[in-house]
C-alpha positions in Angstrom: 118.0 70.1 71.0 120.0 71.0 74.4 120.1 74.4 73.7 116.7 76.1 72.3 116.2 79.9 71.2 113.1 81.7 71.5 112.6 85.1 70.7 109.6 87.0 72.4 109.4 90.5 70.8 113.1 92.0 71.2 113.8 89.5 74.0 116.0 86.5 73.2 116.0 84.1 75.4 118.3 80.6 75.3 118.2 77.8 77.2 120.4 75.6 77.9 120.0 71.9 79.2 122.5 70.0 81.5 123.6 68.0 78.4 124.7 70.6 76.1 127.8 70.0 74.6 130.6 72.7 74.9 131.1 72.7 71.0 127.1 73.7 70.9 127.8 76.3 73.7 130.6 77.8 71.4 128.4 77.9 68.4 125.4 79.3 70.2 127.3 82.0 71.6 128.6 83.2 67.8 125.2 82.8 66.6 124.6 85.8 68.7 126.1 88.3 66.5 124.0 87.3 63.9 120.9 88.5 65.3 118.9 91.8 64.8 116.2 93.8 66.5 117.2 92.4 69.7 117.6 94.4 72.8 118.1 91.8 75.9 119.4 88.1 75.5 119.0 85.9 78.9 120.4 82.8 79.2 117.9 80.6 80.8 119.9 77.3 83.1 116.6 76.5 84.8 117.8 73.1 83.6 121.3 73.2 84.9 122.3 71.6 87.8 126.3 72.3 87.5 128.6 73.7 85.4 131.8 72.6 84.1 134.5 75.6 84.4 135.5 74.8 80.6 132.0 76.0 79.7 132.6 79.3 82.1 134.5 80.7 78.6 131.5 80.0 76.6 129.2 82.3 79.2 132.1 85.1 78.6 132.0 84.7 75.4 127.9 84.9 75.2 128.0 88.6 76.9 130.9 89.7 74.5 129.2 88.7 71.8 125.4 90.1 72.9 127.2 93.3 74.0 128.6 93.2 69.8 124.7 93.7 68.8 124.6 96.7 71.3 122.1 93.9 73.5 122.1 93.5 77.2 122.6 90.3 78.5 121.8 88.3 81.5 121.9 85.4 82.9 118.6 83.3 84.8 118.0 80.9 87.3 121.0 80.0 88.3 121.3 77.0 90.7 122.7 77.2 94.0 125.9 74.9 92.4 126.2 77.0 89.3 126.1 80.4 91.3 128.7 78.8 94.0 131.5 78.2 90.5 130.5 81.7 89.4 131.4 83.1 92.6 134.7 80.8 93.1 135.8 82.3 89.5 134.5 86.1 90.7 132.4 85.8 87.7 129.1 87.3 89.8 130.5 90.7 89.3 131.1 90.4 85.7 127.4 88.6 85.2 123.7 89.8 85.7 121.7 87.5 87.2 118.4 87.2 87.8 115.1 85.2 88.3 112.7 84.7 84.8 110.2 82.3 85.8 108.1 83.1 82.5 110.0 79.9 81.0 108.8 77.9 83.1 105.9 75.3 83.0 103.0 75.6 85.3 103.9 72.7 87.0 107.0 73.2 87.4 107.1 77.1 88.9 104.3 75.6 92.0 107.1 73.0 92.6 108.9 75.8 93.4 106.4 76.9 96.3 108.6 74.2 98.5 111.7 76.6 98.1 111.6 79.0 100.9 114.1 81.4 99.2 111.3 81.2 95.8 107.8 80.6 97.0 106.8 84.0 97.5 108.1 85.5 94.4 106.8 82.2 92.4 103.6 83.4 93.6 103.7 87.1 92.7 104.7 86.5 89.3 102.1 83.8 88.8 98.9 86.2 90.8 100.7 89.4 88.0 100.8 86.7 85.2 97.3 84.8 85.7 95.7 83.3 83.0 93.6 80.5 82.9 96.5 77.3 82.8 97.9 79.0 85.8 94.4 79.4 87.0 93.5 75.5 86.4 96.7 74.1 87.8 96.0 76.2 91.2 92.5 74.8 91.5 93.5 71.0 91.2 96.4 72.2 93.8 93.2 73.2 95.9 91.5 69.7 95.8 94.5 68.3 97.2 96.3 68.2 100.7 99.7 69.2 100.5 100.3 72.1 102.7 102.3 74.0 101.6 101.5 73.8 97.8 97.9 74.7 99.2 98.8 77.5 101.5 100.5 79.2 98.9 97.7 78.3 96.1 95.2 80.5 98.4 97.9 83.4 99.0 98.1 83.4 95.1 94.2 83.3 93.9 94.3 86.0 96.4 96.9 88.5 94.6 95.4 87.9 91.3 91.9 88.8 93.0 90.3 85.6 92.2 86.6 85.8 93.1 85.8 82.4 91.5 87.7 81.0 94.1 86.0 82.2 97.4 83.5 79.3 98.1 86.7 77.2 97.7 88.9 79.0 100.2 85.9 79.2 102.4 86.2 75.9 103.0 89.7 76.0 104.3 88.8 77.5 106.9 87.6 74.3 108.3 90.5 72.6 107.6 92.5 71.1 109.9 96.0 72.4 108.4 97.0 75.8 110.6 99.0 77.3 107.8 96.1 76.7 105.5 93.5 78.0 107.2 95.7 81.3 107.7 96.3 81.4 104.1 92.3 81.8 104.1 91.8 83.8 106.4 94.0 86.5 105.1 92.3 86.2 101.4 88.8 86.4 102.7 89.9 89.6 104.9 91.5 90.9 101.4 88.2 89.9 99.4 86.4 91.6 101.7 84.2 88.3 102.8 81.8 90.0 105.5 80.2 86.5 105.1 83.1 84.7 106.7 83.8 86.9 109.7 81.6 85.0 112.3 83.9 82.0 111.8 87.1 83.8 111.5 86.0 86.0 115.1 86.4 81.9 116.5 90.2 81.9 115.7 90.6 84.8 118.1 91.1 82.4 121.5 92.5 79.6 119.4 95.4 78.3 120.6 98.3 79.6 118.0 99.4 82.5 117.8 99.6 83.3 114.3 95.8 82.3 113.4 95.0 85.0 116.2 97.1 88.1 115.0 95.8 86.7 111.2 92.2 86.8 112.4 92.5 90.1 114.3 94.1 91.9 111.2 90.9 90.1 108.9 88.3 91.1 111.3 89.3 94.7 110.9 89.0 94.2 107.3 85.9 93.2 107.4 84.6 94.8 110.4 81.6 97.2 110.7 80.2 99.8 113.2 79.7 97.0 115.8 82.8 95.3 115.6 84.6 97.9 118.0 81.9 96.9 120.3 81.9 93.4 120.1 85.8 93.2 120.5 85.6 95.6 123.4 84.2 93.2 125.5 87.1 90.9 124.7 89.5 92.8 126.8 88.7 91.7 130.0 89.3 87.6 128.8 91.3 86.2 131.2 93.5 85.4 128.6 96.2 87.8 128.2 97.1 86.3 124.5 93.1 87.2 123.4 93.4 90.8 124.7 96.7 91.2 123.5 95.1 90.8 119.4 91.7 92.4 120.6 94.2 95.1 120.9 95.6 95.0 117.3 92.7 94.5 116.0 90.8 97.8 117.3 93.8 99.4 116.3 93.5 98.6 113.1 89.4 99.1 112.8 91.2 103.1 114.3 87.7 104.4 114.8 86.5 106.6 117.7 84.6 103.9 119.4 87.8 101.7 119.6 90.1 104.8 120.6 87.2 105.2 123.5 87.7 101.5 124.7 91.7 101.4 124.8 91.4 104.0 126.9 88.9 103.0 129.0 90.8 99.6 129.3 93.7 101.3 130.3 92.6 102.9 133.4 91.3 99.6 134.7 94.2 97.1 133.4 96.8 95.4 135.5 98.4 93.3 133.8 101.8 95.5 132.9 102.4 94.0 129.2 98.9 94.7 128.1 99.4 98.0 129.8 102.0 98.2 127.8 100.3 97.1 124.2 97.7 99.6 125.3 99.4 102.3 125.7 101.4 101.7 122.2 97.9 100.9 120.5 96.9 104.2 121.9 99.8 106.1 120.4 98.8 104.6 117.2 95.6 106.8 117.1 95.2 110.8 115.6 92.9 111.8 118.1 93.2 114.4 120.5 94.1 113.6 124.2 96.7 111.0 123.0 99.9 113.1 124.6 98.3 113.6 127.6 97.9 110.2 127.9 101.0 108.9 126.8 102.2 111.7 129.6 100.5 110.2 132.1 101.5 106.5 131.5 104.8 107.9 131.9 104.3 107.9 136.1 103.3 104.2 135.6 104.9 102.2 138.2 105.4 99.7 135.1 108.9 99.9 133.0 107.0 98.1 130.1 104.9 100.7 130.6 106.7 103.3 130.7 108.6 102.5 127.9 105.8 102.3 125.8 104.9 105.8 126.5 108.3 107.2 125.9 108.4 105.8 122.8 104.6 106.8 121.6 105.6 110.7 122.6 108.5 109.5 120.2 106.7 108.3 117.3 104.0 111.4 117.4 106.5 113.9 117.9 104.6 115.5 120.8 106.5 119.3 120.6 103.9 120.2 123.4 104.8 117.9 126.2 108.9 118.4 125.2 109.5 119.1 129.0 107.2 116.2 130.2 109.5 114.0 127.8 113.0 115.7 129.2 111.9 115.2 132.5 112.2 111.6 131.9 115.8 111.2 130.7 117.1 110.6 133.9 113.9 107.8 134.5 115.7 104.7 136.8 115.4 102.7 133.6 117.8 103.7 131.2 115.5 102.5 128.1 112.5 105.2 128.9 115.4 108.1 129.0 116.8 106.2 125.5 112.8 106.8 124.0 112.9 110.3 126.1 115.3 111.6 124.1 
């Protein structure tokens, strides 16, 4: 048939292939208003790629008829085409519309991982909806090397909290697909894989940016009482890109020992934009002290510096150094009198 019903508890759902004559549109629609116990009918087009605007009467006519039975009614996954004739006919206003991916196949909602507007939300519904098809069809997606479908088969397992999977995101870490061994990183931080964090501490110096800020973020997931020590030691690489996600990660482990090193490593830095991303890391810290320092980076011969400061006072609200602050609203660069005030 080209247009199937199927009722899930007080949910009627009917979709609709590309095919479906109007005649069978018409008579679907009346065959609305003989249904009971139904509180919410959705017609599905996950299967329609256009729409005729003859067949735009037969939508109408669905709604009239649903809103008959005292039902709401909507209308789900719509096409880019359909929604651009909907729009043309100011029909979006009249019609709800929304995404229902339960109607979907397995296979067909991770082909859906390729659609940048989709991926994400493909993936939360799956990771709130796993079962063990979903599961299955994820761990073949695993064996394979596509990567996108992969990257976003890891992010997944992860959301639904998918121990069984570990030993095989482990192994992505290894691999040689950036945007899959990010994927893993950020699942073994969220699983909490103290196990991993020796090889995830290598992606700190590596050469993109995003597996660094990833790594940082998962080593303060993981980290322990000597991992504010360890990274310590980090800020005086050479390379300004290593101590700038040394940075955000002490300031995510936010213990006393890392407070202690930022602060330290302020006093000795030169470099004006890690000046800078210390003095904001600083400000990001409820310890005591942390005005008076912001107060003094505010003499810093640095703009980027001084910025930063005015705009930690800012974020802490520091009512105690108000005429520190004011004095600065007349500061040569008009951005630190902007955070000032």
């Amino acid at each position: 048939m080209s247009i199937e019903f199927a009722k899930f508890g007080d949910v009627l759902k009917i979709i609709v292939d590309q095919e479906a004559p109007g005649k069978e549109l018409e008579e679907a629609a009346k065959s609305i208003l003989n249904e009971t116990g139904v509180a919410k009918v959705s017609l599905d087009l996950k299967n329609c790629f256009y729409i005729q605007s003859k067949a735009l009467a037969s939508l109408i006519a669905f709604k009239k008829n649903t809103m008959k039975i005292g039902a709401e009614f909507v209308i789900s996954n719509v096409c880019e085409n359909i929604m651009q004739v909907l729009e043309m006919s100011n029909l979006t206003i009249y019609f709800t519309i929304d995404e229902d991916f339960s109607t979907y196949k397995p296979e067909e909602l991770v082909e859906k991982f390729f659609e940048a507007d989709s991926a994400d939300i493909v993936s939360d519904f799956i990771a709130q909806n796993m079962n063990d098809t979903y599961r299955e069809n994820l761990y073949e997606i695993m064996k394979s090397d596509e990567p996108t479908l992969k990257y976003y088969a890891i992010l997944t397992l992860g959301k639904a909290h998918d121990f069984a999977s570990e030993d095989m995101i482990k192994e992505c870490l290894n691999s040689d697909i950036p945007q899959v061994v990010k994927a893993a990183m950020l699942v073994l931080g969220w699983f909490g894989d103290t196990d991993s964090k020796e090889k995830i501490y290598t992606f700190l110096d590596c050469d993109m940016e995003d597996l660094r800020e990833v790594a940082a973020a998962s080593i303060a997931l993981l980290s322990d009482e000597s991992d504010a020590e360890r990274l310590g030691k980090m800020l005086t690489n050479d390379n300004a890109s290593v101590k700038k996600v040394t940075i955000q990660a002490l300031t995510l482990i936010n213990d006393q020992k890392a407070f202690e090193l930022l602060c330290e490593r302020l006093d000795k830095e030169t470099d004006e934009g890690i000046s800078a991303s210390l003095v904001r890391a600083i400000s990001s810290f409820n310890k005591a002290g942390v005005s008076d320092i912001l107060v003094k980076a505010l003499g810093s011969s640095s703009i980027k510096t001084r910025e930063a400061a005015a705009g930690g006072l800012a974020k802490i609200k520091a009512k105690d150094k108000v005429s520190e602050i004011l004095s600065r609203v007349t500061d040569s660069d008009s951005w630190v009198g902007y955070f000032a005030v």
